[in-house]
C-alpha positions in Angstrom: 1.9 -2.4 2.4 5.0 -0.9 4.3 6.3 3.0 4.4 9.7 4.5 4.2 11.7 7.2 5.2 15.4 7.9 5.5 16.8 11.3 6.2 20.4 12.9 5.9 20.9 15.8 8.5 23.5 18.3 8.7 23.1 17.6 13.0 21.1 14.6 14.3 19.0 13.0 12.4 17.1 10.6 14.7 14.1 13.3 15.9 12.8 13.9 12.2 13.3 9.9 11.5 10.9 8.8 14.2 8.4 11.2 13.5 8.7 10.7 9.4 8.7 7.1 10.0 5.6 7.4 12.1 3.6 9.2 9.7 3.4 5.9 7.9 2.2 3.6 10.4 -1.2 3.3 8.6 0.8 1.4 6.1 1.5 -1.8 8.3 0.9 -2.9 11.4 3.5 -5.6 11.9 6.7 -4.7 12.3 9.4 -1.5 12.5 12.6 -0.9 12.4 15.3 2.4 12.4 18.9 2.4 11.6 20.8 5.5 12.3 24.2 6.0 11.3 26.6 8.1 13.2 30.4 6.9 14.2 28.5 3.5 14.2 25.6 2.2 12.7 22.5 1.7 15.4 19.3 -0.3 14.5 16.2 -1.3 16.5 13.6 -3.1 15.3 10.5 -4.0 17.2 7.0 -5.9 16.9 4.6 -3.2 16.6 1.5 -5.4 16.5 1.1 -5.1 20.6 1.6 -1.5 20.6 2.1 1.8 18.3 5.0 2.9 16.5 5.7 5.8 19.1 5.4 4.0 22.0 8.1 1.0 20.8 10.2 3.9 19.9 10.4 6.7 22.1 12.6 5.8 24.6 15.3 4.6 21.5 15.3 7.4 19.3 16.8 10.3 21.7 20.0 8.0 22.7 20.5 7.2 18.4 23.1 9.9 17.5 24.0 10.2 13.8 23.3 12.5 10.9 22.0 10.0 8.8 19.6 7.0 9.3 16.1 4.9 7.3 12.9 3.9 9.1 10.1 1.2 8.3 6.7 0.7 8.9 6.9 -3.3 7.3 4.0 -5.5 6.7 5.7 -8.6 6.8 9.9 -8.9 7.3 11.8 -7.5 10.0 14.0 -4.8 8.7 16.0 -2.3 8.2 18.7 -5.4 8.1 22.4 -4.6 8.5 25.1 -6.2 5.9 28.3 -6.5 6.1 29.8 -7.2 2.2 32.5 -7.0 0.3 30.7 -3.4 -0.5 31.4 -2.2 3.2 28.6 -1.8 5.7 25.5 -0.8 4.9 21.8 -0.9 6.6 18.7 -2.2 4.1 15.0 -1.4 4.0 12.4 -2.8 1.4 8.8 -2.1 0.2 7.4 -4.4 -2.6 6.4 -8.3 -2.8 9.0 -10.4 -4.5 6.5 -12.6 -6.6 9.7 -15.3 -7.8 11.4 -15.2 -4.3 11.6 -19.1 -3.7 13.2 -19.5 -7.8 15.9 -16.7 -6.8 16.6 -18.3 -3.0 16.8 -21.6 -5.3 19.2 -20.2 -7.6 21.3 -18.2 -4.6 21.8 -21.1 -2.6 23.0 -22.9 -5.9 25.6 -20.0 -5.7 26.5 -20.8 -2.1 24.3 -18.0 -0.4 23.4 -18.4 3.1 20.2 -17.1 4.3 20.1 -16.4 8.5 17.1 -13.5 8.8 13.6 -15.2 8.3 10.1 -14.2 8.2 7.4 -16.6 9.6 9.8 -19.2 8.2 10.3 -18.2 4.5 13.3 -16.6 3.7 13.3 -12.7 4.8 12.9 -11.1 1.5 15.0 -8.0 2.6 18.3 -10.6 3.3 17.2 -12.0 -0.5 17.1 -8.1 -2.0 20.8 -8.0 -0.1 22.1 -11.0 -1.6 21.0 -9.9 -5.0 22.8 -6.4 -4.6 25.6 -8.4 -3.6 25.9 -10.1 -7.1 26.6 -6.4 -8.9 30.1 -5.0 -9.2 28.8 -2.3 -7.3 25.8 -0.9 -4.8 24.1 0.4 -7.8 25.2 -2.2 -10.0 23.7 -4.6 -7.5 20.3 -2.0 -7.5 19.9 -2.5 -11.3 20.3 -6.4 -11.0 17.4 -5.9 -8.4 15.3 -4.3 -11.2 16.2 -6.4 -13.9 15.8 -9.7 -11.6 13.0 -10.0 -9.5 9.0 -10.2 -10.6 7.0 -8.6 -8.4 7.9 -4.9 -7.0 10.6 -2.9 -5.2 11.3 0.6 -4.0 14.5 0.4 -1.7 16.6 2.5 0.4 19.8 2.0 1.3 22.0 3.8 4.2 25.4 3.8 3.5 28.7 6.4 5.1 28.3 8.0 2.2 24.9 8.6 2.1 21.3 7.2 1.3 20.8 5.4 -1.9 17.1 5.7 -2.6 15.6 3.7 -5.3 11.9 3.4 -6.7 10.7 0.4 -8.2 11.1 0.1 -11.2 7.8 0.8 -13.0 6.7 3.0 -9.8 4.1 1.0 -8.2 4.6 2.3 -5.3 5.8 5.9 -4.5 9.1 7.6 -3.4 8.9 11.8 -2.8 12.0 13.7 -1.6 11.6 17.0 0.0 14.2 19.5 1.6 14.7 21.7 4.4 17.4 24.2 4.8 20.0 21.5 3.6 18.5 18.6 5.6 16.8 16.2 3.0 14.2 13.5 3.9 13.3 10.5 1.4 9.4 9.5 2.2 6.6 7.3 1.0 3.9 9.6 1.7 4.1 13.3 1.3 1.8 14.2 4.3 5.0 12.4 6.7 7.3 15.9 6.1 3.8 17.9 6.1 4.2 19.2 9.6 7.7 18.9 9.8 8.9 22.3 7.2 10.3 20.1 4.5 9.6 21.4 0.8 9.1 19.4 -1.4 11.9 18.5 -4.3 10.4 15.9 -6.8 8.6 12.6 -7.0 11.4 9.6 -7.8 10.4 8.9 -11.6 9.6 4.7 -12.2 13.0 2.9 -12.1 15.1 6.5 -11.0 18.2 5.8 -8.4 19.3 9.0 -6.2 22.1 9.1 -3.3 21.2 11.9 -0.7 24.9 12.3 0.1 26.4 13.1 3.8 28.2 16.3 2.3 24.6 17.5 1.4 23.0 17.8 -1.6 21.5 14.6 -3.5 22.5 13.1 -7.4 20.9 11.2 -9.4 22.6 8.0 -10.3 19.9 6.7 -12.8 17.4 8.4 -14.5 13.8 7.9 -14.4 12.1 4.7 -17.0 9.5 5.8 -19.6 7.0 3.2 -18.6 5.2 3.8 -15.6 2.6 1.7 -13.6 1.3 3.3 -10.3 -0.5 1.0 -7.9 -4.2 2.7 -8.2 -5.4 1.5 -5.0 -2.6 4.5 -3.8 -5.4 6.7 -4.1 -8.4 4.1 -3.9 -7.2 3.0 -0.1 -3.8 2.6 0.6 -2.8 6.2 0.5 -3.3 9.0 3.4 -6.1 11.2 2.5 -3.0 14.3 3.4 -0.7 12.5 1.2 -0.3 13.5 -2.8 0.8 11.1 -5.5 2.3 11.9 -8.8 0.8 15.4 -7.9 -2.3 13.8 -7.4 -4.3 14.5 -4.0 -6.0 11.4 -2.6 -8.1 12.9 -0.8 -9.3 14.7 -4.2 -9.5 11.5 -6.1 -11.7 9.7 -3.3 -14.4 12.8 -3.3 -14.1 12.6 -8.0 -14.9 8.6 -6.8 -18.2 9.5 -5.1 -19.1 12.4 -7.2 -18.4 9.6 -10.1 -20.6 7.2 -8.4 -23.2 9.4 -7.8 -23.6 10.6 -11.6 -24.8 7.0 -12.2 -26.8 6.4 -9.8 -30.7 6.6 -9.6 -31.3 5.2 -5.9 -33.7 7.3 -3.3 -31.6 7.7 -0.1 -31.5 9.4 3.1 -28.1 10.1 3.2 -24.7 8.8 2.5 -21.9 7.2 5.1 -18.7 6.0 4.7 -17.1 3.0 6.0 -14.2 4.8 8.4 -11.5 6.0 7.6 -10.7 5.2 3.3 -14.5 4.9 2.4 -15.1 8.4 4.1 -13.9 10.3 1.0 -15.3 8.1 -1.0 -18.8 9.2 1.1 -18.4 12.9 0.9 -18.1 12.9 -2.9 -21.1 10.4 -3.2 -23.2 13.2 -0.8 -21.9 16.2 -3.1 -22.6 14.4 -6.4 -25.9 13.2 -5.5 -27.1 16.6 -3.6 -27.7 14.1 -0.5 -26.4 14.8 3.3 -23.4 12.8 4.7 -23.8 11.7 7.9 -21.6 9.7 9.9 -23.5 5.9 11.2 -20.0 4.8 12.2 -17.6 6.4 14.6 -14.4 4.3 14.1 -12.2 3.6 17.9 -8.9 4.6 16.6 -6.7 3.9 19.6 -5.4 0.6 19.2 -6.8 -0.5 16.1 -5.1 -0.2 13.1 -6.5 -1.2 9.5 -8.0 -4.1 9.5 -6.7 -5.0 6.0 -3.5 -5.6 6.8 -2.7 -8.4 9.6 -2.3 -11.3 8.1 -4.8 -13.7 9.5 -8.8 -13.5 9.0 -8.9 -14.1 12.9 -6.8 -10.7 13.5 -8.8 -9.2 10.7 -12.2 -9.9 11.8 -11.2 -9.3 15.2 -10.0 -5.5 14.4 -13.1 -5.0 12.1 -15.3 -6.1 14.8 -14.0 -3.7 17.6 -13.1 -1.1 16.0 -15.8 -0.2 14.2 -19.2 2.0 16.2 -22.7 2.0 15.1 -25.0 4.8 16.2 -28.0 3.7 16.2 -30.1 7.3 16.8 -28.2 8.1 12.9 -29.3 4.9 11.3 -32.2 3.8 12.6 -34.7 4.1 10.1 -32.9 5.5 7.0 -32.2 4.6 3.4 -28.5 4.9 3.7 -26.2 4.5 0.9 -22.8 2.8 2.4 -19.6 4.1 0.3 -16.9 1.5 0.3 -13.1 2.1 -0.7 -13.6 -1.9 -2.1 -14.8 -4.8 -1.2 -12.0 -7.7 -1.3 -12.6 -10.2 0.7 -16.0 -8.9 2.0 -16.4 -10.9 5.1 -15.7 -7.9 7.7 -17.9 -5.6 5.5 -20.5 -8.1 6.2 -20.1 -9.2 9.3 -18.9 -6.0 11.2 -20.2 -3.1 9.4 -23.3 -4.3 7.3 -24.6 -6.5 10.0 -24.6 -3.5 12.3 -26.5 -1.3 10.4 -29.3 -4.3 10.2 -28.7 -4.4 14.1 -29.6 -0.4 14.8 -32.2 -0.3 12.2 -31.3 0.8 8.7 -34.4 0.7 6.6 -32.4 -0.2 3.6 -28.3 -0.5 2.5 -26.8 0.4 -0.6 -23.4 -0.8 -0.7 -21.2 1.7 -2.8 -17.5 0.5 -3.4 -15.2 3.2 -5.3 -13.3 0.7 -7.3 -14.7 -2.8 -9.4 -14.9 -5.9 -8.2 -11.3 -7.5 -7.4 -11.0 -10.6 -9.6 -7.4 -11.4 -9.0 -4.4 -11.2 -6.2 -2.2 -8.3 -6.2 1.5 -9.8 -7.5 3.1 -6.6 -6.0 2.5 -6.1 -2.6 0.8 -8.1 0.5 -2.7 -8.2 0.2 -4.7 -11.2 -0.5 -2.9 -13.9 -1.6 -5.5 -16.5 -2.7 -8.0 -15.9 -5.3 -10.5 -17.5 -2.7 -9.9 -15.2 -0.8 -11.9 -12.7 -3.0 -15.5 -12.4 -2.9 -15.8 -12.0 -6.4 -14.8 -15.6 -6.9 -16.6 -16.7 -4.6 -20.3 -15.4 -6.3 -18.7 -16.7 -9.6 -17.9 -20.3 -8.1 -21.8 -20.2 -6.5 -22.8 -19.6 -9.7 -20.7 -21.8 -11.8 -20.6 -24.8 -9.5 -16.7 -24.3 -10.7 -14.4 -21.5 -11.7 -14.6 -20.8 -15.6 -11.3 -20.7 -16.8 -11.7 -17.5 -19.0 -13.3 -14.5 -16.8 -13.7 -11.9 -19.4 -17.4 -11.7 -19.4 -17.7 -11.0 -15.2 -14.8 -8.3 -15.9 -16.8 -7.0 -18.6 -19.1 -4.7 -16.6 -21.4 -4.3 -19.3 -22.2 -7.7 -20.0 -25.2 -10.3 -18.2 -22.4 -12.6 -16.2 -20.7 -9.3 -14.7 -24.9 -8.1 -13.3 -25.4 -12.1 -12.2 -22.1 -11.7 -10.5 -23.4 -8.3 -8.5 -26.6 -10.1 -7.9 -24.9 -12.6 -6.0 -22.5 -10.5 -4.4 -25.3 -8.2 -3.2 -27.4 -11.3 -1.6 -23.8 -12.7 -0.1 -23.2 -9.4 1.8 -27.2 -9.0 2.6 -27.3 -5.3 1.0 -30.5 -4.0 -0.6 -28.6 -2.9 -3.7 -25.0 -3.0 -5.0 -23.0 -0.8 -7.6 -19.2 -1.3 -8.2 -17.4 2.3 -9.7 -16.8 1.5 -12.9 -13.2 1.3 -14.8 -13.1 4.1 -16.9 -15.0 6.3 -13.7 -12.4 5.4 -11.5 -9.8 6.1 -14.1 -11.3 9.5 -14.5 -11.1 10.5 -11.0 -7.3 9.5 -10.7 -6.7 11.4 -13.6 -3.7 9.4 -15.2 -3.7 7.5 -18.3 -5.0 4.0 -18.1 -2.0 2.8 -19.3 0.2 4.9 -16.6 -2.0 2.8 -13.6 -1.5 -0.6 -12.7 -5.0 -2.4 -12.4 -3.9 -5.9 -12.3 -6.0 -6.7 -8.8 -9.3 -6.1 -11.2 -8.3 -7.1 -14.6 -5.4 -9.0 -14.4 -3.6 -7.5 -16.7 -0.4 -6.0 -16.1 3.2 -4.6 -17.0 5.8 -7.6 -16.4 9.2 -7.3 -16.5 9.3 -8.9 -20.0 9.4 -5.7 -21.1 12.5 -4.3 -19.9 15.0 -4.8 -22.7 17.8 -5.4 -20.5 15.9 -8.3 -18.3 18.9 -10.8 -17.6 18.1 -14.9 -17.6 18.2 -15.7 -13.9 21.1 -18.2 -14.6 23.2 -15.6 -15.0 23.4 -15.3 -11.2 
């Protein structure tokens, strides 16, 4: 996960990009970076995993003068990078997983490419994005190439003298809003980051659709949106603010239809339902309105100094987060029926360990685990999350009871069938919960409210939109 924002000014720029590019800091944890572009182009990136976004920042952004400038929340590369090409100057920030990064470095240094930026000693895939660009005749020559290219995802935005090339991936897995105030313009991930800042908002980038926000003012589109759309659903599931809308579509509103959804099917007697701070909060609410039950809070999360505990990318950093950050209050829990909504359960060990364990500790009578999406079966090809199907609990309980992976996993994604129940037996006895009911697909469909075939699924299907179906999808010789 990473967040962007860039913003073109008719004065300076810098105040609204520290506080847009803020607004996203529950995206990533790692790294962030700002590039403003004035007489000069000035960039600062910093490690952010020591200390907030605002406090890395706030002695840089009031001496960065310029009308024009991009800021990143990243989860993985340092960035915005700087490039210097036969295009002129320009400053580069990314969102997305390249899935066939190591066959296109491969084929670029074939080419005579030099890579110098790296990221925990792979190739930075920002420089790679660059270097692809750099193969076009033009900047958006070099953008299309990009689409037609990579495997994996990409929304991009690109600060330029001329203005800001902003460009959504190209079957919209991840988001890209423009909004407008009094003739400044700001380019965001999440809507809620102009919320408090009087921006209106203009549009939602269509799938694939290419727009310059131009230094004179105003903003064209360069390339029109693609028909075929495929929206990451965990936008709404967990990744996206609860403030934040997507494709029109509140998150907040789609957590509370994924509670009320789970609710409708359920027949368990509780005392109340809780949510797993912050994403499995809504998720709670909905539950306790669907099922005519109280919400009550048995957790009070620490927020300073602990982000999500989803993104850092080692289980020691993980576990470490979940552990602290996460309160029990023992005079809420202690002995209640509590059912515990989830936003998912992925890998499941910090769920277990840090917030299941816990309620054990202060005296839950009994647990019934909740999660708002199905089990996830398979790792996401499009953005940093897990990256090992081990990883994933789900495996795991299908491993335990297979003595070996089956190589076809229809009948555990089929939630109707007798594997997918042994599956939730086990996974329920793994996390030590009294009961355990995954949201079903269709339910979680349902509350999101687009067509199945509009939302990518992959992480619980796997099944997904490639770029094979692009008709104009170029052999990767040809670079």
């Amino acid at each position: 996960m990473s967040g962007l924002c860039g913003v073109v000014s008719k004065t300076r720029c810098a105040e609204l990009l520290y506080f847009g590019t803020d607004y996203h800091s529950h995206l990533g944890d790692q790294l962030a970076g700002m590039t403003i572009l004035g007489d000069t182009f000035r960039r600062k990136i910093h490690d952010i995993t020591q200390g907030p976004f605002k406090s890395r920042f706030q002695d840089f952004y009031p001496q960065m003068v310029g009308d024009l400038g991009i800021g990143i929340i990243s989860d993985r590369d340092a960035q915005p990078l700087q490039i210097r090409s036969r295009f002129g100057t320009y400053s580069l920030a990314m969102t997305g997983l390249v899935e066939n990064k190591n066959d296109l470095v491969d084929l670029l240094f074939h080419r005579g490419s030099v890579f110098t930026e790296t990221s925990r000693g792979e190739v930075n895939s920002v420089e790679l994005i660059a270097k692809v660009i750099e193969t076009g005749n033009s900047l958006l020559d070099g953008i299309d190439r990009i689409y037609d290219l990579i495997q994996g995802s990409a929304s991009i935005l690109i600060l330029t003298p001329e203005g800001i090339y902003a460009a959504r991936d190209r079957l919209g897995r991840d988001s890209l809003i423009l909004a407008e105030n009094d003739g400044d313009y700001i380019v965001v991930s999440e809507m809620h980051a102009f919320a408090n800042m009087g921006f209106r908002h203009v549009k939602d980038l269509g799938p694939g659709e290419i727009v310059l926000l131009k230094r004179e003012g105003g903003y064209e589109i360069l390339r029109q949106p693609g028909e075929v759309k495929q929206v990451c659903a965990f936008l709404w599931i967990y990744t996206g603010y609860p403030a934040s809308t997507h494709e029109g579509i509140s998150v907040e509103r789609v957590r509370e239809r994924c509670g009320e959804f789970l609710a409708r099917r359920d027949d368990v007697q509780a005392d109340f339902a809780a949510g797993v701070p912050d994403s499995g909060t809504g998720h709670a609410i909905g539950y306790a309105m669907g099922a005519g039950l109280p919400y009550r809070r048995a957790f009070m999360k620490y927020t300073p100094g602990y982000g999500r505990s989803y993104t850092p990318p080692s289980q020691e950093e993980r576990d470490h987060i979940a552990k602290m950050k996460l309160i029990a209050v023992p005079e809420v829990i202690r002995g209640n029926r509590i059912v515990l909504c989830e936003d998912s359960i992925v890998r499941g060990t910090q769920l277990k360990n840090f917030a299941i364990q816990k309620l054990w500790e202060a005296g839950a009578k009994e647990i019934h685990m909740r999660p708002a999406c199905p089990p996830s079966m398979f790792p996401c090809k499009f953005a940093l999350s897990t990256r090992a199907k081990e990883e994933l609990i789900a495996r795991r309980a299908i491993k335990a009871l297979e003595g070996e992976e089956p190589e076809n996993l229809d009948r555990y994604i089929d939630q109707d069938s007798p594997s997918y129940q042994r599956m939730l037996d086990k996974i329920a006895e793994l996390l030590n919960v009294t009961t355990l009911r995954y949201q079903r697909m269709e339910d979680m469909i349902a509350a999101i409210g687009l067509p199945r075939e509009q939302l990518c699924t992959y992480c619980w299907t796997g099944q997904s939109l490639s770029y094979e179906y692009n008709p104009r999808q170029r052999e990767l010789s040809l670079l």
